[in-house]
Structure formats: structure tokens, C-alpha cells
C-alpha positions as semicolon CSV with decimal commas, in nm:
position;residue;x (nm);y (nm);z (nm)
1;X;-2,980;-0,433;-0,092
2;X;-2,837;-0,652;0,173
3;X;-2,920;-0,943;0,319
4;X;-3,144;-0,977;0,643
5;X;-2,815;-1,017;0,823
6;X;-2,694;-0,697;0,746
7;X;-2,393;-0,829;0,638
8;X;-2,290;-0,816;0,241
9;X;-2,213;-1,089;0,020
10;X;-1,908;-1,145;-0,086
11;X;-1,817;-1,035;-0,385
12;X;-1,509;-1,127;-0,602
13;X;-1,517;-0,819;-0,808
14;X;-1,549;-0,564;-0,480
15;X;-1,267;-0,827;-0,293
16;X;-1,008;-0,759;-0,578
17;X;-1,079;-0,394;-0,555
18;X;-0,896;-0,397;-0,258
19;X;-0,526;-0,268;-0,333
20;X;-0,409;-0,459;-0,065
21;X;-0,583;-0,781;-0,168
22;X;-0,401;-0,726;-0,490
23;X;-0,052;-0,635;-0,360
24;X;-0,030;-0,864;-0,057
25;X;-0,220;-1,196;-0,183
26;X;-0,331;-1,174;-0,552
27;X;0,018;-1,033;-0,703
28;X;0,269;-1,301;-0,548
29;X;0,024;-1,610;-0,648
30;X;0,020;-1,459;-0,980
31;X;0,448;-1,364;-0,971
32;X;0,496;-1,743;-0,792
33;X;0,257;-1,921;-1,110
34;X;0,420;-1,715;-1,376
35;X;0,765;-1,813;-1,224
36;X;0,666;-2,151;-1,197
37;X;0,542;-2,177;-1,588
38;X;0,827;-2,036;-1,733
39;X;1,106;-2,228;-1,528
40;X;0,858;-2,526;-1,607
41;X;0,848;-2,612;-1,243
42;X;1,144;-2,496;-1,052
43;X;1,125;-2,178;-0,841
44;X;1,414;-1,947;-0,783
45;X;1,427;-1,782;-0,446
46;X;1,719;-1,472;-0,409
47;X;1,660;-1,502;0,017
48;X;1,836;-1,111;0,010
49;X;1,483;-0,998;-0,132
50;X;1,290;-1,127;0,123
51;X;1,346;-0,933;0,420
52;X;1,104;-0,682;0,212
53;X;0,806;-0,880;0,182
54;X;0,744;-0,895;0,546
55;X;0,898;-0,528;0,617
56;X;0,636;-0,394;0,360
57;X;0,318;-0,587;0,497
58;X;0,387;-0,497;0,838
59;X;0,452;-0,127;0,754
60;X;0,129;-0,130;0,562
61;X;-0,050;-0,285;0,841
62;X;0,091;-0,131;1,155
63;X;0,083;0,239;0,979
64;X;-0,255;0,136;0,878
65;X;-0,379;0,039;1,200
66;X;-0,205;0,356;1,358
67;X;-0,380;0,589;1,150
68;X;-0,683;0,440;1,257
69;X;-0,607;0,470;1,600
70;X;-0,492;0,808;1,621
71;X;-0,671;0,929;1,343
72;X;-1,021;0,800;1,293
73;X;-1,189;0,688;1,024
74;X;-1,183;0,410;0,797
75;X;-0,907;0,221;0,675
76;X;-0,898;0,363;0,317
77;X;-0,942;0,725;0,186
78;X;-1,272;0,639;0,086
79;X;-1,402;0,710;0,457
80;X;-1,098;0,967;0,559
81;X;-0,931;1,044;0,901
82;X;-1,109;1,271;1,143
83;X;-0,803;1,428;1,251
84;X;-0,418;1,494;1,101
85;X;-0,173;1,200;1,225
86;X;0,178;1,347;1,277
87;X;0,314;1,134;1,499
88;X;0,490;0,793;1,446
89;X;0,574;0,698;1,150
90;X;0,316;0,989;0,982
91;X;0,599;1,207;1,162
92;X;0,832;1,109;0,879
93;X;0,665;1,026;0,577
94;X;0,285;1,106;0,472
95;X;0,216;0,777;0,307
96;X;0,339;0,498;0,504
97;X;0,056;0,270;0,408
98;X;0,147;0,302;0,056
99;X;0,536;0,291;0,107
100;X;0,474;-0,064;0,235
101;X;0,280;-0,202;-0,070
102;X;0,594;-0,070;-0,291
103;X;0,808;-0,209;-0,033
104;X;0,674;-0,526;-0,041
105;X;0,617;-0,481;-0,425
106;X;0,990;-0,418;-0,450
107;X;1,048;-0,776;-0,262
108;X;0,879;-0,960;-0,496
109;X;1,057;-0,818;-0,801
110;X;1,399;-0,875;-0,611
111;X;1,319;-1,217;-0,451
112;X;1,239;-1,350;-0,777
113;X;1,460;-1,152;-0,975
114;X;1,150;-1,182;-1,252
115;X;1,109;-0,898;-1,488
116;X;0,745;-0,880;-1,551
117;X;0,776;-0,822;-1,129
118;X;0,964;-0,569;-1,196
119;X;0,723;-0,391;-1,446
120;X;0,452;-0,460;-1,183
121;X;0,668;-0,235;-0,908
122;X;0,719;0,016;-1,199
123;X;0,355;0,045;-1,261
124;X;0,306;0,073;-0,922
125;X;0,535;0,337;-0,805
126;X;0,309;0,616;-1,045
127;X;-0,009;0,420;-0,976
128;X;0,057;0,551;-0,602
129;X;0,206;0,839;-0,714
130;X;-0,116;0,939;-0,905
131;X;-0,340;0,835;-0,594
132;X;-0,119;0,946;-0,317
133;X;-0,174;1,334;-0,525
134;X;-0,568;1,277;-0,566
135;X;-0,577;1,194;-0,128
136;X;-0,340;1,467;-0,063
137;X;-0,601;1,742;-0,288
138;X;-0,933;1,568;-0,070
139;X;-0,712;1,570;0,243
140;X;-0,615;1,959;0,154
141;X;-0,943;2,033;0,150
142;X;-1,046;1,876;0,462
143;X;-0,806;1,979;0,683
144;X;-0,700;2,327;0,519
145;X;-0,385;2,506;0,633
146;X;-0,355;2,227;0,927
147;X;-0,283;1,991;0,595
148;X;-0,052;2,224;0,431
149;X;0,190;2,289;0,719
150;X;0,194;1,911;0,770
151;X;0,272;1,857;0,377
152;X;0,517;2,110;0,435
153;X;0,681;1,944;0,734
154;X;0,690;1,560;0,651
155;X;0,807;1,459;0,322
156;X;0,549;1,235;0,079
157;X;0,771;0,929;0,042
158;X;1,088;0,911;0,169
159;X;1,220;1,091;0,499
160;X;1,477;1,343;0,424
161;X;1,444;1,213;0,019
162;X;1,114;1,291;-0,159
């Protein structure tokens, strides 16, 4: 029920739901503390990692707002585009939006050259893999053949790789 506002209430359990909560706020407190325990206090930056935290939040959030835009619907899956995106960055890889949380993923491991990071981006990379194949079987069956011939055209991941 909401409130006489309309508006609901916030909700710590339905805020870290959010993937991108998790990836782009909750993960590199978490990495930073754990890096700061077990160096008891000191924090190692490798600067060549870096570029890819910013590279991967602004992928996820320009690609994201792009789909939007050209697409419809909601931000997330759970209320899906109205229409195919195949232009932009959708014209060379199918899962842009997800590409930047492993990119940015992939920064923190590197950045703080911290193993447990590292286990999170390797987690990660068949977490998406497993979610990217359940929105690509409810995006099938939206969109039909229209959906296949894209799949067929623009590769899942990487352009010109996987």
C-alpha cells in the first residue's frame, strides 16, 4: 500500500536490489573497507585501473539512458523496451548497460589489485552472463524474428569478439 503521497518508502532491502546500487556504490565501499582492514589503514591505488571506473559508469549510464530514449520503457528489463535499439552503441554490442558494470567491476579489481575484487568481477562476468541469456529469451519473445536478426547482427558482448 503506499503512502497518501503516492510515493514509496524507501526501502533498504528493494534499494540494494538494484544491480547498479550494488556495482557502482555498495561494491567499492565494501572493496575500499576490506582494503583498508587488511593493510590496517593504508590504501593502495594502481592509477592505470582507474580510467575504468569512470569508462564503465558512464557506459552504463549513457547506454542506459539511450535505450530509454530510443527505445522506451523502463530502465531495467523488468518494464522492457517498446521497440529494438540498433543504433549507437546497441549497433555494436547488445548489452552495453551490462558491459559497463563489468567494466567498472574490472576497475576495481585492477585499481586495487585486491583478490577478493577480483572474485567479485569473476562472479560477475556469469552472473550477467546468466541474466543477459534470461533478457535475450523475454526479449525473443517480444520482438520475434525482428530480435533474432538483431542477435544475429550485433554481437552479445564484445564487437567483433563474443
Amino acid at each position: 500500500m503506499l503512502p497518501l503521497n503516492g510515493k514509496r518508502p524507501f526501502s533498504i532491502r528493494r534499494w540494494l536490489r538494484s544491480t547498479s546500487n550494488r556495482t557502482f556504490i555498495v561494491f567499492p565501499l565494501l572493496v575500499i573497507a576490506l582494503e583498508l582492514i587488511v593493510h590496517r589503514g593504508a590504501l593502495t591505488i594502481y592509477l592505470w585501473g582507474t580510467p575504468l571506473l569512470p569508462w564503465g559508469y558512464a557506459q552504463y549510464r549513457l547506454s542506459g539512458n539511450y535505450r530509454t530514449l530510443k527505445g522506451g520503457g523502463g530502465p531495467g528489463i523488468e518494464i522492457p523496451p517498446e521497440r529494438i535499439v540498433d543504433t549507437g552503441i546497441y549497433a555494436w554490442t547488445r548489452n552495453p548497460m551490462y558491459l559497463g558494470h563489468l567494466i567498472f567491476m574490472l576497475g576495481l579489481a585492477i585499481t586495487f589489485q585486491s583478490i577478493p575484487t577480483a572474485m567479485l568481477f569473476l562472479f560477475h562476468i556469469f552472473w550477467f552472463q546468466r541474466h543477459v541469456r534470461e533478457d535475450e529469451t523475454r526479449l525473443a519473445a517480444l520482438f520475434g524474428d525482428a530480435y533474432d536478426a538483431y542477435a544475429a547482427r550485433v554481437k552479445r558482448w564484445i564487437p567483433g569478439l563474443a
